[in-house]
N, C-alpha and C positions, 0 to 999 in steps of 0.2 A: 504494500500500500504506500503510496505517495505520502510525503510527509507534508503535501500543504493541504492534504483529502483529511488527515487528522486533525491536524492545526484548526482549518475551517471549522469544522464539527464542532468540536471540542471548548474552542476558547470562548471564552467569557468577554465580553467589552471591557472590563480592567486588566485581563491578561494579554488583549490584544494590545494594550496598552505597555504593558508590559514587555511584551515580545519583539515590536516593532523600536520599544528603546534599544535594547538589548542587541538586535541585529544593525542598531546605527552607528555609524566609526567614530563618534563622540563619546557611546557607553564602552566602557571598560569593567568597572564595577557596580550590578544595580543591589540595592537593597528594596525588596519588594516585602514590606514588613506591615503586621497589625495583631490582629486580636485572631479568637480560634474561630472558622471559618470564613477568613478571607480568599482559600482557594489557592496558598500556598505550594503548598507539594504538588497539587496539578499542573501548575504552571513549571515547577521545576523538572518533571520526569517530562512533561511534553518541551521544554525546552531542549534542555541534555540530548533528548532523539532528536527532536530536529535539526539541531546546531552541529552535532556531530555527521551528521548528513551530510549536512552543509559542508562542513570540512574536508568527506570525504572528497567530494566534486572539488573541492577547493585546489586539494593535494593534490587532484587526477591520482588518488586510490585505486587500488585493483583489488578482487577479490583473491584470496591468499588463507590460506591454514591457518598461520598466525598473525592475524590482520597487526597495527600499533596501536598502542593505547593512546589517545587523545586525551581522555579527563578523567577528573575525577570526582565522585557524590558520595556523600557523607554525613556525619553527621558526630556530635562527641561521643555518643555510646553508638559503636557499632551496631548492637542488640534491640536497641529503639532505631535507627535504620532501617533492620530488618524489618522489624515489624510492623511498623507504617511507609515508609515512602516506598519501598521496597515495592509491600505489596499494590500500592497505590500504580508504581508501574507496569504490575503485570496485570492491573483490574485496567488500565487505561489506554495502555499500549498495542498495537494488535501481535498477538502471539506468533504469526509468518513473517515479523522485522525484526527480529532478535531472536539470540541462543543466551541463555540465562546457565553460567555455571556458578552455582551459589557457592561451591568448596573452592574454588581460586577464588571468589567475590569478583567475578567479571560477567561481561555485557557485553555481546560481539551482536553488533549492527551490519546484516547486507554481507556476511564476509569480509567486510573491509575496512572496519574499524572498531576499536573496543573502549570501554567504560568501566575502570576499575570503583569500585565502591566499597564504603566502611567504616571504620570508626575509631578517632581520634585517640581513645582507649587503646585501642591496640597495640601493640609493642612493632610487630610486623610491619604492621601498616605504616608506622612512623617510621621505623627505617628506610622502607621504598621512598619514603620524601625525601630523605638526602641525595639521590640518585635522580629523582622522575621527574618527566619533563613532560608537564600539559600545556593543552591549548586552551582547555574551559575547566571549572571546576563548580560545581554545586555545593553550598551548604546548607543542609537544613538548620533550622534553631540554632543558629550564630551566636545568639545569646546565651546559651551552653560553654561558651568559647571563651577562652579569654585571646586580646589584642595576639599575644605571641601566640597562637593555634592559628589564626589566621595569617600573621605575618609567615609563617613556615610554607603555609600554602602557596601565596603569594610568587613567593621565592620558586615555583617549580613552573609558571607559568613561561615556557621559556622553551618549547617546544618548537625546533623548525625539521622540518623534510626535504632534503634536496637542498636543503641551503634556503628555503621559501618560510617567511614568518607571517603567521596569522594572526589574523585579528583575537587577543587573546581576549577571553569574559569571564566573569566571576559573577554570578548569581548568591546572596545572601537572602534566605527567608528565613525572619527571626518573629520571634514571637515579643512581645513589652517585654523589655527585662526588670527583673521584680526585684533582682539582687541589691544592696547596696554595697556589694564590691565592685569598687573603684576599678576592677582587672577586668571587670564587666561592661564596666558603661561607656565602651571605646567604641560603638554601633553609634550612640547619640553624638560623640564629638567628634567623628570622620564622616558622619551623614546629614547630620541636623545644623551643630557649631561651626566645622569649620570644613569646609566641603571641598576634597582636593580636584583637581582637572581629571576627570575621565568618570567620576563617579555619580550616580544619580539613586532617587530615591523616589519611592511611588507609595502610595500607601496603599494597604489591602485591608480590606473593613468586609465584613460578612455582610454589609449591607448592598457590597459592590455584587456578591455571589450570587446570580439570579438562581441556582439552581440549590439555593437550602429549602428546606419548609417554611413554609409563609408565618409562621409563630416563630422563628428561630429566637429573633430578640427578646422576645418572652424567657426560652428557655436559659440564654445566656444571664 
């Protein structure tokens, strides 16, 4: 399935919003942040496939055994990854665009390109980041993170093919951080305070999500 057949379907008027920053040469990093049901993690697994797509054609990628890994999605506990965004990609995604190997935590898109994912917890996983070299990376709930879990990631965005550099992106959906640790609240003074060149920020509100129950505010 074509990845603008899903996209159409699928997206919401604040994701298309979303989407359309995200693939502009002025975003580098968005922070697409709000309360629980703004339609987060939708927007990240339909991103991730599509951009990676994207990239593939970018590179002029071939289909191959062992495609390269392009990004990475995540989140602080591996285990809450699993659990929600995870499966949010396989309820969202169509099952004939991906091979899902859960025991390496990778994501081979079309044969021609892959998606490592996991969680900051890890021992494993944090070693591969002294080494790995992405073009995109997802995080879910940022606000899990502190400043250095993100700066680490940062550092890996630095992926070229042939010599050819891509437009790199960084997706942040963080939930209000509730913390009063100071190592926390580096999401409001790189997004909100003091906003550096390439970064942007959208908000997502469950009231933007056409597709909750009509009492959702109630229930929240």
């Amino acid at each position: 399935m074509e990845t603008e057949k899903v996209l159409n379907i699928t997206l919401s008027p604040k994701q298309g919003e979303a989407i359309m920053t995200l693939y502009s040469p002025e975003c580098r990093e968005l922070l697409f942040g709000g309360g629980k049901g703004g339609a987060k993690t939708c927007l990240g697994v339909r991103f991730m496939f599509g951009w990676v797509k994207w990239l593939a054609k970018f590179f002029k990628l071939e289909r191959k055994q062992y495609p390269p890994v392009l990004g990475f999605m995540g989140r602080k506990r591996g285990v809450d990854f699993t659990t929600t965004a995870l499966n949010t990609w396989k309820r969202d995604i169509p099952s004939d665009g991906y091979v899902l190997n859960e025991q390496k935590k990778l994501i081979t898109i079309d044969n021609v390109a892959s998606i490592q994912y996991g969680g900051l917890d890890d021992e494993n996983t944090i070693q591969k980041f002294n080494s790995a070299e992405y073009a995109v990376i997802w995080i879910e709930q940022p606000d899990e993170c502190s400043r250095a879990d993100i700066g680490m990631l940062r550092g890996t965005l630095r992926l070229k093919i042939n010599g050819i550099e891509p437009p790199y992106k960084m997706l942040l959906t963080p939930n209000p951080v509730i913390s009063d640790d100071p190592d926390l609240q580096w999401l409001k003074s790189e997004f909100i305070d003091d906003i550096a060149p390439g970064r942007k920020m959208i908000k997502a509100l469950y009231s933007d999500n056409p597709y909750l129950p009509e009492d959702y505010g109630k229930t929240l």
